[in-house]
C-alpha positions in Angstrom: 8.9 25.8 11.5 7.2 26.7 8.4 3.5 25.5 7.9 2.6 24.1 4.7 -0.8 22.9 3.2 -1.8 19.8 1.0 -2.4 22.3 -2.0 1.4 23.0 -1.6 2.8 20.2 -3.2 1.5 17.5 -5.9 0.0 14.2 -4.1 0.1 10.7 -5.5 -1.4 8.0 -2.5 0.2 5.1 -2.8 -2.3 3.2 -0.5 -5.9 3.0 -1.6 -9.1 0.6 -1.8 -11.7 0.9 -3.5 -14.5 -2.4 -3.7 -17.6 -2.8 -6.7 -20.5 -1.3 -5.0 -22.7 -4.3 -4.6 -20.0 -5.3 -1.8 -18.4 -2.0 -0.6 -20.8 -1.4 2.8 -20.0 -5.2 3.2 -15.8 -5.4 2.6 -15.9 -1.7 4.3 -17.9 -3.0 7.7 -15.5 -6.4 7.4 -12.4 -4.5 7.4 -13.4 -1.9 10.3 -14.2 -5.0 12.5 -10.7 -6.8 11.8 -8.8 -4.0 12.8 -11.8 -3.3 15.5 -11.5 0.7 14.4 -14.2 3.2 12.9 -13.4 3.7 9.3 -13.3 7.3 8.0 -15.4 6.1 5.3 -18.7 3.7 5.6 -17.8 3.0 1.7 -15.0 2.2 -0.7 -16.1 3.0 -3.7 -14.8 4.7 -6.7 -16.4 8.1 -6.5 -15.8 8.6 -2.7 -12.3 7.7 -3.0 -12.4 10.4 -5.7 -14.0 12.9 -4.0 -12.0 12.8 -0.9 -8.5 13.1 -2.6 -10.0 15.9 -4.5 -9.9 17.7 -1.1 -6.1 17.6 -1.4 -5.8 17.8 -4.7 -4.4 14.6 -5.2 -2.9 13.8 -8.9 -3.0 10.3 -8.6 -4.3 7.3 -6.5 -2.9 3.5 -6.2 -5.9 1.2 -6.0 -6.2 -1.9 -4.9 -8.1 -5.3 -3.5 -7.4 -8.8 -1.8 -8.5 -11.9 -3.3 -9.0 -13.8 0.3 -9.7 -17.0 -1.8 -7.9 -17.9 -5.0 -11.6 -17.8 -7.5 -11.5 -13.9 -6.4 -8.5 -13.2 -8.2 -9.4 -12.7 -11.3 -12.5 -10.8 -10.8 -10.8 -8.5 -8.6 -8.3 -7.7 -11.4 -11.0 -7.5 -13.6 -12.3 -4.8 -11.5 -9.5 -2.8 -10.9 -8.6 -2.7 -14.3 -12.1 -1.6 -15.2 -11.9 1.3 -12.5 -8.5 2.2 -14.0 -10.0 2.5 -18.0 -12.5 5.0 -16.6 -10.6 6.8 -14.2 -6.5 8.0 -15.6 -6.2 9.2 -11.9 -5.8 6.1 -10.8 -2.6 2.9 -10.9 -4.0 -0.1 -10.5 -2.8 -2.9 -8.9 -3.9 -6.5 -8.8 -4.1 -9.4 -6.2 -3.2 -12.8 -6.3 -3.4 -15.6 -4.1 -0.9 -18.6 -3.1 -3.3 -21.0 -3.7 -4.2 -19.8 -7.4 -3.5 -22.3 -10.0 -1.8 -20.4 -13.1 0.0 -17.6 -11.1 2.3 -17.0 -14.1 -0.9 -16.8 -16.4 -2.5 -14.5 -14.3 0.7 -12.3 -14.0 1.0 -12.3 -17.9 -2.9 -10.8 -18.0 -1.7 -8.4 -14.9 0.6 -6.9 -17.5 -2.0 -6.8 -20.5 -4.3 -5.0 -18.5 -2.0 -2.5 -17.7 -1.9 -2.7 -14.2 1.4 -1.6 -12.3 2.1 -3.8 -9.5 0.5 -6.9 -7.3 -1.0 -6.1 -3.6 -0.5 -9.3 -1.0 -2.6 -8.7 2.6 -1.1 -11.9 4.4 -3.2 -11.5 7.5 -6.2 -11.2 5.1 -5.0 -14.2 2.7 -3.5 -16.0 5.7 -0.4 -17.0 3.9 3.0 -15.9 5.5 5.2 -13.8 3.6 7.7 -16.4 3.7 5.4 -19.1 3.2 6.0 -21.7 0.0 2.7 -19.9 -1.4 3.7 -16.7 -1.5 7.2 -17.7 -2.7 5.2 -18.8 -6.1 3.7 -15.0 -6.4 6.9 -13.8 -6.1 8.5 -16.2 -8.4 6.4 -15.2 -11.1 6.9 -11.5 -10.4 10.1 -11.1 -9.3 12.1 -8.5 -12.0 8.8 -7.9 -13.4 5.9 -6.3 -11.1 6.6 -4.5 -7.8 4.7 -5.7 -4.6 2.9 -4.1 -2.1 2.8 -6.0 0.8 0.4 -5.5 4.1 3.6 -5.4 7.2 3.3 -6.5 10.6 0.5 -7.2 13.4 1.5 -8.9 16.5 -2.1 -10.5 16.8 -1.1 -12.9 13.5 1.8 -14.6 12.2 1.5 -13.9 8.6 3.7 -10.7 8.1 6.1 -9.7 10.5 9.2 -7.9 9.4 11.5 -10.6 10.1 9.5 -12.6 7.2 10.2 -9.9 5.1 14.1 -9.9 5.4 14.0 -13.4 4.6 12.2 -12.7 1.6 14.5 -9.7 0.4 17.5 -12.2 1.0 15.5 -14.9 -1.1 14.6 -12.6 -4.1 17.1 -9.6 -4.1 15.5 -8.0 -7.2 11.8 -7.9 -6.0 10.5 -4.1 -5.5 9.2 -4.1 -2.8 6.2 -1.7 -0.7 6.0 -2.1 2.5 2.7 -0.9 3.8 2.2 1.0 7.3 6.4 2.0 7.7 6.8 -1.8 7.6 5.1 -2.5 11.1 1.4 -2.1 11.6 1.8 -1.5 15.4 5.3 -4.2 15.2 7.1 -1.1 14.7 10.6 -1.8 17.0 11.1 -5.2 14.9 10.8 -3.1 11.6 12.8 -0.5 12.8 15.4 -2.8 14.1 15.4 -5.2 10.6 14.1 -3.6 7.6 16.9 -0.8 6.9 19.2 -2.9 5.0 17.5 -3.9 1.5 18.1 -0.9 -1.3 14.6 -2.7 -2.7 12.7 -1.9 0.3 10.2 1.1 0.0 7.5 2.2 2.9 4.5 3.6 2.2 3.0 6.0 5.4 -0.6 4.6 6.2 -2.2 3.2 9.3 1.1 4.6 10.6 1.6 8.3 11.0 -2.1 8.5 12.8 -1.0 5.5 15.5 2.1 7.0 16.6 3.5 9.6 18.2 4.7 12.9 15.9 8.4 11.9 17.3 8.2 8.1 16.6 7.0 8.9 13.1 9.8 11.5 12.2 12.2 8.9 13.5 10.8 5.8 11.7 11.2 7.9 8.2 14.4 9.3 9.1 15.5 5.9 9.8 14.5 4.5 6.9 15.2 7.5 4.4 13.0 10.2 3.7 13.7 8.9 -0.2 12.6 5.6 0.7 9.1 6.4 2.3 5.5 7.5 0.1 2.3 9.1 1.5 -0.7 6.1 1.4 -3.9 6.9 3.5 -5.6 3.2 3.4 -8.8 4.6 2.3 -11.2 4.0 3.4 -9.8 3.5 6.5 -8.5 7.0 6.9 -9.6 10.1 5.3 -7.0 11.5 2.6 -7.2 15.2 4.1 -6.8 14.1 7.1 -3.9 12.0 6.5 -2.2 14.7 4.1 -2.3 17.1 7.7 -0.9 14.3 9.6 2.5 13.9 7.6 2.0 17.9 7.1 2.3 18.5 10.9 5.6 16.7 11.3 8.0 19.7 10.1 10.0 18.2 7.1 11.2 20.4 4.7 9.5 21.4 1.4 11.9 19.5 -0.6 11.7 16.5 1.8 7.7 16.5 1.6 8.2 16.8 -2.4 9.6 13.8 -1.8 7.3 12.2 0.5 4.0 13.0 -1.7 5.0 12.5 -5.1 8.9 12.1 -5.9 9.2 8.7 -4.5 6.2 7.5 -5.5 6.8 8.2 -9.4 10.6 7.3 -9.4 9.2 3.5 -7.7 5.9 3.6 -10.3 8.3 4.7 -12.8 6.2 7.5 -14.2 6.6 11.2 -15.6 
């Protein structure tokens, strides 16, 4: 099997946060005790994100936040948009919430602020995918914004992939990115459910590191090697780390190509 390195191949991570830094030891601690794991990174900011894909080399970072109540929404946008203007590395994307007033409005100033997409965390917003709120997020986006969507945790019933299909059949021309290879640990119900939609894409965090080598090479073969992105969930995971991970599974060059930057532009739609 030949043995390739991150420095091989150009690397966009489709899975990132980053927080302001009055609140980054804060959201960082909050997420590590959700998911009751030690994050790779006791902060979220900006520069370390930066400094830890620079490891890899990485050309490009997708950032994102969750507005867990609707009056965060727009600050969090504001945010990311902000971190975006000083940063060209990065693609922004913005949250909304199911319980924020003027979703269209908001996704109208999404698009003037030149962010590329909307991130949903349903276990963190604790509105189901399929849920009448979230059905108003992707009303307003739907032909318009792709998604990326937090998939599947067995300990809350906000995001299974069942709730996902349902969705897909509901709005057939939402893009879709479904975090995590679609499961987060429900892995057998995505496997067995989330082949079908053409508009389904899978990004590879808080996946690859919680399986075994021959799960994960199964779970991307299944879906499509052209349908799945490298995302570390920084700060979660450490990009070098994570880069290794997907590096250690023996695809070919022109199938990691694929995996670390290919996809990833073709769903952003940039050069």
């Amino acid at each position: 099997m030949e043995q390739f390195t991150p420095q091989d191949f150009e690397i966009i991570d489709m899975h990132a946060h980053i927080f302001p830094h009055k609140i980054s030891e804060k959201a960082t601690l909050s997420i590590g005790k959700f998911y009751d794991i030690g994050m790779a990174h006791s902060v979220g900011e900006t520069e370390r994100l930066l400094q830890s894909e620079a490891q890899i080399g990485t050309k490009r970072s997708l950032v994102c936040s969750v507005a867990t109540t609707p009056k965060q929404v727009v600050s969090i946008n504001d945010f990311i948009s902000e971190e975006c203007g000083k940063h060209p590395e990065l693609y922004g994307f913005a949250s909304l919430h199911g319980d924020y007033e003027d979703i269209a409005g908001e996704v109208d100033r999404i698009i003037s602020l030149g962010l590329h997409g909307v991130k949903l965390h349903s276990d963190f917003q604790k509105t189901a995918l399929d849920s009448p709120k979230s059905y108003r997020i992707y009303e307003a986006i739907e032909g318009r914004l792709p998604v990326l969507v937090h998939m599947g945790d067995y300990r809350h019933d906000y995001s299974h992939p069942t709730m996902l299909v349902k969705v897909m059949r509901d709005f057939p021309k939402l893009k879709v990115l479904a975090s995590h290879l679609g499961g987060f640990a429900a892995w057998d119900e995505a496997e067995a459910v989330l082949r079908g939609s053409d508009n389904i894409r899978f990004d590879t965090s808080s996946a690859v590191c919680l399986m075994s080598p021959e799960r994960a090479i199964r779970l991307i073969r299944h879906y499509g090697v052209e349908r799945c992105m490298f995302g570390t969930d920084f700060p979660m995971w450490d990009p070098k780390q994570e880069a290794e991970r997907l590096l250690s599974l023996g695809f070919t060059f022109e199938e990691y190509q694929r995996l670390f930057a290919r996809n990833a532009k073709e769903f952003l739609n940039i050069p």
